[in-house]
C-alpha positions as CSV (number, residue, x, y, z in Angstrom):
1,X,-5.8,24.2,4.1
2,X,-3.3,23.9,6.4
3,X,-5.6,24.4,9.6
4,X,-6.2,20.2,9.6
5,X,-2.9,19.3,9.6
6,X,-1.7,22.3,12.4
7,X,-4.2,20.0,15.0
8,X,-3.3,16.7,13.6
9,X,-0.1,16.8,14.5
10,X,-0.2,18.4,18.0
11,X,-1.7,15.1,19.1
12,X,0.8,13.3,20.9
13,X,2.6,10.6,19.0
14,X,1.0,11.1,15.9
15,X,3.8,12.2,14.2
16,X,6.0,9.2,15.6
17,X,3.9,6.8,14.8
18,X,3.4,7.7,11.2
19,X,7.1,8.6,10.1
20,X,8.2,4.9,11.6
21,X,5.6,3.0,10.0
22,X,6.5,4.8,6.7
23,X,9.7,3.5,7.1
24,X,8.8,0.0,8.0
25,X,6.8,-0.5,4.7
26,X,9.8,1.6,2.6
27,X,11.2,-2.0,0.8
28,X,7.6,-2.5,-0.6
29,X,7.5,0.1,-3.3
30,X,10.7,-1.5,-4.6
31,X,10.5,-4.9,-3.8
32,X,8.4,-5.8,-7.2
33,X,11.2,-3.5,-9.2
34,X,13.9,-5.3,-7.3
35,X,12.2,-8.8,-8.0
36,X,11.4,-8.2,-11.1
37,X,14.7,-7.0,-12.7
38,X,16.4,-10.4,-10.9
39,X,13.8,-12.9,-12.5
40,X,14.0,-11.3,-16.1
41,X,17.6,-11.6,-15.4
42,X,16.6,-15.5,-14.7
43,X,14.0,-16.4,-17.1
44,X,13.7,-13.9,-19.7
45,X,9.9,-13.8,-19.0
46,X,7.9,-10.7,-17.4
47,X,5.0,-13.8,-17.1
48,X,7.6,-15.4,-14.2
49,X,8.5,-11.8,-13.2
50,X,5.2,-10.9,-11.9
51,X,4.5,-14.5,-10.5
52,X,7.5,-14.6,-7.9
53,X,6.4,-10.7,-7.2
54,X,3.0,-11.7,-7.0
55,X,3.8,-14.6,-4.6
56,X,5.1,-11.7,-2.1
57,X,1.9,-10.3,-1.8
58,X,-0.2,-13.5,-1.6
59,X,1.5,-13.9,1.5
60,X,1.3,-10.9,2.4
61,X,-2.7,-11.3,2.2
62,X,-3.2,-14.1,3.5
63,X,-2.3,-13.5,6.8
64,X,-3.8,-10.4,7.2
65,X,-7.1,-10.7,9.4
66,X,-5.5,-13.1,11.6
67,X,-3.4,-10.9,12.1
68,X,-5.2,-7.9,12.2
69,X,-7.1,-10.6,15.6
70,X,-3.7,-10.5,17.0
71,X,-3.0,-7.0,16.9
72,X,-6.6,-6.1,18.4
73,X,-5.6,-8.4,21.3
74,X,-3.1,-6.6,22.1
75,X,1.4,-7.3,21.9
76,X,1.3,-5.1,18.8
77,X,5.2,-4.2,19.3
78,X,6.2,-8.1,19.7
79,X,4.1,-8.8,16.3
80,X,5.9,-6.4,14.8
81,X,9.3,-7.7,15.5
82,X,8.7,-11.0,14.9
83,X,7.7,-10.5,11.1
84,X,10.2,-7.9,10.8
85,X,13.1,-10.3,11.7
86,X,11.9,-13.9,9.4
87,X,11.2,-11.3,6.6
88,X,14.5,-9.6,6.5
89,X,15.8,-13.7,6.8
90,X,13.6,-14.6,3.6
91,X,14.9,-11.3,1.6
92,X,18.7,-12.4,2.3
93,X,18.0,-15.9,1.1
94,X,16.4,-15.1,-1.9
95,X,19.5,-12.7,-2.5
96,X,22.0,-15.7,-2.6
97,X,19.6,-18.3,-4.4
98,X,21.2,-19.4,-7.7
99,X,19.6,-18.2,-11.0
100,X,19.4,-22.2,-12.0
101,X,16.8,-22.8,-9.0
102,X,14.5,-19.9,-10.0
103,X,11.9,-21.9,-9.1
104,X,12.6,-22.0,-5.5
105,X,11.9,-18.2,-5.1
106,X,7.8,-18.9,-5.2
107,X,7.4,-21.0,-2.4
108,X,10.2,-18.6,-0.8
109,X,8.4,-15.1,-2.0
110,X,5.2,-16.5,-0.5
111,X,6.4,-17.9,2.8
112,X,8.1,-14.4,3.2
113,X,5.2,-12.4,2.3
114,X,3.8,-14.3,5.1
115,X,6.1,-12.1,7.3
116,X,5.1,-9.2,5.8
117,X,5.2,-5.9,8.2
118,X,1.8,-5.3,10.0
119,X,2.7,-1.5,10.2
120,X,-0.2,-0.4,7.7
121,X,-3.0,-2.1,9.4
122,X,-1.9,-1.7,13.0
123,X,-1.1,1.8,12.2
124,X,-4.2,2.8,10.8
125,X,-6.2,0.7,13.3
126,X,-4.8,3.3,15.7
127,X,-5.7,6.7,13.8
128,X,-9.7,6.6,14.9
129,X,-8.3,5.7,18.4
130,X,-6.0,8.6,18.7
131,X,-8.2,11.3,16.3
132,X,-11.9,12.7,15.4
133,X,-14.1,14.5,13.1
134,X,-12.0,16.0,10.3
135,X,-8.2,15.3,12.1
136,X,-9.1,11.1,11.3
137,X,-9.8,12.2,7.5
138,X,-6.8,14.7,7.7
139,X,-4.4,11.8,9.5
140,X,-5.7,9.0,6.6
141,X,-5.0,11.8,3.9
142,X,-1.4,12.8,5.5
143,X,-0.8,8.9,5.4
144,X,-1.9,7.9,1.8
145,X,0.1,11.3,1.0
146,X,3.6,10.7,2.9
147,X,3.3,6.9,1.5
148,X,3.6,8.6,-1.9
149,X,6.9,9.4,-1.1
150,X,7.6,5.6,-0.5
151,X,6.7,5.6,-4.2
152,X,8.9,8.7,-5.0
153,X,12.5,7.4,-3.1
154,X,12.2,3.7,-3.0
155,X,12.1,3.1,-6.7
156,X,14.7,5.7,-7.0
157,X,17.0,4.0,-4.7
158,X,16.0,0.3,-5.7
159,X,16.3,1.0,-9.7
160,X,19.8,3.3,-8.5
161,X,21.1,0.0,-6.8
162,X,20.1,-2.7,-9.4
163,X,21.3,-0.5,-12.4
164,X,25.1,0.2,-10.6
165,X,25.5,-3.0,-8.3
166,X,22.5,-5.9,-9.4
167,X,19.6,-6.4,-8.5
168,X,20.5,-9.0,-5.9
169,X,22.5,-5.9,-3.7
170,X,18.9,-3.9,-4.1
171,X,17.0,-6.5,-2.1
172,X,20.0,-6.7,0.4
173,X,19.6,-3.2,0.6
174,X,15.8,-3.8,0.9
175,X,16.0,-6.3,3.7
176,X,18.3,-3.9,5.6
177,X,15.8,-0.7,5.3
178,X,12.9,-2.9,6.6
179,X,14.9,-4.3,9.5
180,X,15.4,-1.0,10.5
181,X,12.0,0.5,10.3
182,X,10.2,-2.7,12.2
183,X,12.4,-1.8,15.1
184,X,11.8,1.8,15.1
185,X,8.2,1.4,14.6
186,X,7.9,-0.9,17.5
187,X,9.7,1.2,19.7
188,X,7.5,4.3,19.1
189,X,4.3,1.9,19.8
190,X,5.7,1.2,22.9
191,X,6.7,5.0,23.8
192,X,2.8,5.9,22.7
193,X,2.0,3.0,25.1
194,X,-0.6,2.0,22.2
195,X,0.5,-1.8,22.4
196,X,-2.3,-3.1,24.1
197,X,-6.2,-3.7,22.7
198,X,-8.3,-0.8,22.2
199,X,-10.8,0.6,25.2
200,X,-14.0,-0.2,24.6
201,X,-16.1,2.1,22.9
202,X,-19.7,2.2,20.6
203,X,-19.2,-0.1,17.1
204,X,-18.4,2.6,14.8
205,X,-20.4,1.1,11.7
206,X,-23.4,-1.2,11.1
207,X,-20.8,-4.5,12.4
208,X,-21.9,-6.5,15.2
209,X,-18.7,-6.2,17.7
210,X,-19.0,-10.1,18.5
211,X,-16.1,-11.9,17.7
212,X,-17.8,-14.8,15.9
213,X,-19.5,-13.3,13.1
214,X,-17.2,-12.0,10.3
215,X,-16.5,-8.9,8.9
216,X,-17.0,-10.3,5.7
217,X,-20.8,-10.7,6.0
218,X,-21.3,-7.2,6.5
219,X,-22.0,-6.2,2.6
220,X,-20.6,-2.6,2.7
221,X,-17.7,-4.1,3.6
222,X,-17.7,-6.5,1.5
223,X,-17.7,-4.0,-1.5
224,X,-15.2,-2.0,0.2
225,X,-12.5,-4.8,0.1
226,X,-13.5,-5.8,-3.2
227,X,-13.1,-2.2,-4.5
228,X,-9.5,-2.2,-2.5
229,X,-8.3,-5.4,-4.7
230,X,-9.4,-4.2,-8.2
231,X,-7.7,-0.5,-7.6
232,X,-4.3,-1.5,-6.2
233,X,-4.6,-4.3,-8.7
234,X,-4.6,-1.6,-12.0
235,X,-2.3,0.5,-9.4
236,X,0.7,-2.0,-9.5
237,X,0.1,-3.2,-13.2
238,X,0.8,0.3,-13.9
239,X,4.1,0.1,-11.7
240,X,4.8,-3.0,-13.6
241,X,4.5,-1.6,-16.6
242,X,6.8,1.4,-16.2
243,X,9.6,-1.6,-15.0
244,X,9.1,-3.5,-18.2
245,X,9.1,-0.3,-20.4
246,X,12.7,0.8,-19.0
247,X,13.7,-2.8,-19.3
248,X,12.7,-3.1,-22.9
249,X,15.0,0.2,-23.3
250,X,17.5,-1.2,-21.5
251,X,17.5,2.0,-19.3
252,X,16.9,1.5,-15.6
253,X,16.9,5.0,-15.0
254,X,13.6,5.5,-16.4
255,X,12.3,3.7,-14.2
256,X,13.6,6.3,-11.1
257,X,12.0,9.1,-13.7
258,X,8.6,7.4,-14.3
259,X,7.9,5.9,-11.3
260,X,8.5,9.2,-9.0
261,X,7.0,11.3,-11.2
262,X,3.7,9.3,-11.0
263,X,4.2,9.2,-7.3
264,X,5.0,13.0,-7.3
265,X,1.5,13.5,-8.7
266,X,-0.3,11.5,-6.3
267,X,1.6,13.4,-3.4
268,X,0.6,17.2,-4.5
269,X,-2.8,15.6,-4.8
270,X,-3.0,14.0,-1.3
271,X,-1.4,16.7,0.1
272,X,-4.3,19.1,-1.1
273,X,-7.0,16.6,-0.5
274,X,-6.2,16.4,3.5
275,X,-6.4,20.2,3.8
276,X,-10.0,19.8,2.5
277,X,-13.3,20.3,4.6
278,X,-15.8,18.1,4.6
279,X,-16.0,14.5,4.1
280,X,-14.2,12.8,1.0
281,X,-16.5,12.1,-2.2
282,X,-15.2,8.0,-2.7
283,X,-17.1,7.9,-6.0
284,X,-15.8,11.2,-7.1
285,X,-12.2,10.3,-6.5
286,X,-12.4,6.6,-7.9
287,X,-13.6,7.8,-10.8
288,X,-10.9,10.5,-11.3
289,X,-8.2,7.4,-10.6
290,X,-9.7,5.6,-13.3
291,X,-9.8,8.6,-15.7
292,X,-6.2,9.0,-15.4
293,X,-5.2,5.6,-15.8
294,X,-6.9,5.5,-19.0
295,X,-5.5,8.6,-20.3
296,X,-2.1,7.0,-20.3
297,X,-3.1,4.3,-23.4
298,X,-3.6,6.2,-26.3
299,X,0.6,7.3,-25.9
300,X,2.2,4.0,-24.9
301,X,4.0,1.2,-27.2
302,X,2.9,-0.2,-29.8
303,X,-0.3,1.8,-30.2
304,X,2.5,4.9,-30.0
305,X,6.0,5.1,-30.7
306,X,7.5,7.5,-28.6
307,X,10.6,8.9,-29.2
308,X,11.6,8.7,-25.4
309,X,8.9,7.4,-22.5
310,X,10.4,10.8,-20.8
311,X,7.3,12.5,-22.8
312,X,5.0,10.7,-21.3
313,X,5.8,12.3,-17.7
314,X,3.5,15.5,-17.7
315,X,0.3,13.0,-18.0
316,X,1.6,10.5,-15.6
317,X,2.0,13.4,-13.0
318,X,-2.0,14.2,-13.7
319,X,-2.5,10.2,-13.9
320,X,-1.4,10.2,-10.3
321,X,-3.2,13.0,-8.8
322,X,-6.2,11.5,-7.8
323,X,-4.2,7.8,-6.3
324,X,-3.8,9.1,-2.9
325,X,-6.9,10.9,-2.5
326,X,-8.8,7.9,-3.8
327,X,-7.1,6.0,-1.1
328,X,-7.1,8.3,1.8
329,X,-11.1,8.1,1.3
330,X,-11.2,4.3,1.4
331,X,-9.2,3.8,4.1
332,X,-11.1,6.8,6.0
333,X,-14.2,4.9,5.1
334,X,-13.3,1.8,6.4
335,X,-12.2,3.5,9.7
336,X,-15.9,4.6,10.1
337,X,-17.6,1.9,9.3
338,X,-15.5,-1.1,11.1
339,X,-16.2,-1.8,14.6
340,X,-14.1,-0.3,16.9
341,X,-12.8,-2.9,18.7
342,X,-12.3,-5.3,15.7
343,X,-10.9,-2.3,13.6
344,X,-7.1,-4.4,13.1
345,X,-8.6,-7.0,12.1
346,X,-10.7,-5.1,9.3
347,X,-7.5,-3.6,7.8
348,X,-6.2,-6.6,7.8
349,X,-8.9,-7.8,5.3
350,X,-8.0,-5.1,3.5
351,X,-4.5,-5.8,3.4
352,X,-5.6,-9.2,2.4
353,X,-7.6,-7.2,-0.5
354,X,-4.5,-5.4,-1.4
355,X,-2.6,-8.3,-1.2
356,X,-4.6,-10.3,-3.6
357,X,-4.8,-7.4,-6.0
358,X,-1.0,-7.4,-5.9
359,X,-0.8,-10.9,-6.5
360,X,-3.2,-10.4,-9.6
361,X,-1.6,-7.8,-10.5
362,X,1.9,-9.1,-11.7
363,X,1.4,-12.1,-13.5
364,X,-1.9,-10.8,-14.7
365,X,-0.1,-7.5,-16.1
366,X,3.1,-9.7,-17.2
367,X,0.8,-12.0,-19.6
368,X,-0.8,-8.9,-20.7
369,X,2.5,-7.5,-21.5
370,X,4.0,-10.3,-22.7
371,X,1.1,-10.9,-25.0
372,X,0.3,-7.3,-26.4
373,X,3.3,-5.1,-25.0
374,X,3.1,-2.6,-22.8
375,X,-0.3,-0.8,-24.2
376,X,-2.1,-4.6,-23.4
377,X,-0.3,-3.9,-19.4
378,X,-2.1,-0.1,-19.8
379,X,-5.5,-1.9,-20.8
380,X,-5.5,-4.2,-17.8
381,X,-5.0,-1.8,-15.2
382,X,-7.2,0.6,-16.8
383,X,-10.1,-2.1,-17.0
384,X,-9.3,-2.7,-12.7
385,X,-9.4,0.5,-11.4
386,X,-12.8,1.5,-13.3
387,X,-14.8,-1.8,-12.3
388,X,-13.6,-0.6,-8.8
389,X,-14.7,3.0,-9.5
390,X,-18.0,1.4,-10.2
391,X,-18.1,-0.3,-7.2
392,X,-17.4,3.2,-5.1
393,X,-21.5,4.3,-5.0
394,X,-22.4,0.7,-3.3
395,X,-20.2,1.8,-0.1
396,X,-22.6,3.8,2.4
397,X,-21.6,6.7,4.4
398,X,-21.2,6.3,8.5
399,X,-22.6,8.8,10.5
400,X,-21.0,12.1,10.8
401,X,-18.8,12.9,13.5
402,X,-18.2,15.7,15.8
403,X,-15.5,18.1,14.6
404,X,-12.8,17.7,17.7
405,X,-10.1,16.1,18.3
406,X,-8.4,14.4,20.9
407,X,-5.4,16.4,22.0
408,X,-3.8,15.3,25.0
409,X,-1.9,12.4,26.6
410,X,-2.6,9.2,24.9
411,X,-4.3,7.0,27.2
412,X,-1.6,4.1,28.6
413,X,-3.1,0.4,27.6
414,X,0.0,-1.3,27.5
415,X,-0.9,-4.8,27.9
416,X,2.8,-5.5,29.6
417,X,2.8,-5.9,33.2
């Protein structure tokens, strides 16, 4: 199992490129708990909660193909540090915003989410550029696995900081971590001399390459975004409800316990996934993502009364199991079937799918919540991410691949002078 990951990683840069766009995106895990815990302390409403966290992600998604164009153009490392620096501004100024003007942080959450970091798409524009066969699936699977542990330390940190300093010192720290990763990951794209558009090459997948027609009239794409939204829509209502379950408790801490352990299952199950043969089975693993969401509702408040959430733990750990596997095959699939030189710009529809599942997600899960506790925020995500695993068998296969790789120097299409 190891074998895929032995070759992966003896391709140049590889490894660079992946550990600084992990840390560029490290604020997002724990940028809703962050956000979340300061608008409760605000309003007193999960329903205004998830609308300012939402509002980050809307922003987020909006932006994404055109700048998904931009990165496919080439300049990827200026991009980055542009939206790096006015996001790390907007985090700061929501941190000294008064609790009477509330209000102000929507327009603020979504004109920063604007600034979002481009790392994801850019990054994983660059994996069928750098990789083949079964090292692309193995690179996808390392990077939906490694993200898990985004998902393991961020909310650990974040909930650490809000429960021992506020949860206005959390998004400080936040701004700070993201600052940091933006520069580092522009620095390696420049070192794997990556910044520049892709060489031409065959259209991967059944897209026209011509810049007019969009990728959004291509129907397998289509149903691959739309499957994107509704899972890390029932994703992050799950996240959301582990926040408003410790906040109920009045025990932030549980949220550092729930939220790893989750992540911790989705980890061991990535990990094994990318050691795997063979191509991914999407419908297979969707379906397993939506099974364990839904075995999570028959042991949650009020439909169970728990004596400590800490019980729940084993089944959140087999809950997350199939969450990175489920999106290591997506993202492989979109790889495949995008055009190769438009392939930015396809994950940034994605990210635009993600985006607006996010922003669905919290004040979606926050009325549920709000209406029928936390089993109603349970029951929304479960409903998501099983129309989306019923949407998996409508996304086609690309044509296989020969098993190599490319191991050698990266080619140099640094667009600088």
């Amino acid at each position: 199992m190891l074998a895929n990951y032995r070759r992966l990683f003896a391709v140049p840069h590889v490894l660079s490129l992946l550990v600084w766009s992990l840390i560029a995106r490290f604020h997002t895990p724990g940028l809703m708990i962050a956000v979340t815990f300061l608008v409760v302390d605000w309003t007193g409403s999960y329903s205004l909660a998830g609308l300012v966290a939402g509002a980050f992600t809307l922003g987020m998604a909006l932006v994404g193909p055109l700048r998904g164009r931009m990165a496919d153009k080439g300049g990827t490392d200026r991009l980055t540090l542009v939206c790096g620096a006015v996001f790390t501004v907007g985090l700061l100024a929501l941190t000294v915003l008064p609790g009477s003007l509330w209000w102000v942080s929507i327009p603020l959450a979504l004109g920063t989410g604007l600034f979002g970091t481009p790392a994801n798409q850019i990054v994983r524009a660059l994996w069928p550029r750098l990789t083949r066969g079964p090292e692309r699936q193995a690179i996808y699977a390392a990077e939906a696995t490694t993200q898990e542990l985004l998902f393991v330390f961020s909310p650990i940190l974040t909930a650490g900081v809000v429960a021992f300093a506020g949860p206005r010192w959390a998004l400080a720290m936040l701004a700070v971590l993201s600052l940091a990763g933006t520069l580092g990951f522009a620095l390696a794209l420049r070192r794997a001399g990556v910044t520049g558009p892709a060489p031409l090459e065959a259209a991967a997948g059944p897209v026209p390459a011509g810049p007019r027609r969009s990728l959004l009239r291509d129907p397998a794409l289509l149903v691959l975004f739309a499957m994107c939204m509704l899972m890390v829509s029932g994703i992050m209502g799950v996240d959301l409800v582990i926040v408003a379950w410790a906040n109920e408790l009045d025990a932030p801490y549980l949220v550092m316990v729930l939220a790893s352990v989750w992540a911790l299952g989705s980890l061991v199950g990535g990990a094994i996934a990318g050691g795997l043969r063979g191509r991914p089975r999407l419908v297979r693993r969707s379906l397993a993502s939506a099974a364990g969401v839904a075995v999570l509702l028959p042991f949650v408040p009020p439909w169970a009364e728990l004596p400590t959430p800490l019980w729940v733990t084993p089944l959140l750990f087999l809950s997350g199991l199939a969450i990175a596997p489920t999106l290591a095959a997506t993202m492989g699939r979109l790889g495949d079937l995008a055009p190769a030189a438009r392939r930015a710009e396809a994950f940034g529809w994605m990210s635009t799918a993600l985006g607006v599942g996010g922003a669905i997600a919290g004040p979606l899960a926050g009325g549920l919540i709000d209406l029928m506790g936390i089993a109603g925020g349970v029951l929304g995500a479960t409903v998501l991410v099983t129309v989306a695993a019923l949407l998996s068998p409508f996304v086609p296969e690309a044509p296989a691949e020969p098993e190599e790789t490319v191991i050698g120097p990266v080619e140099r299409v640094d667009d600088r002078p």
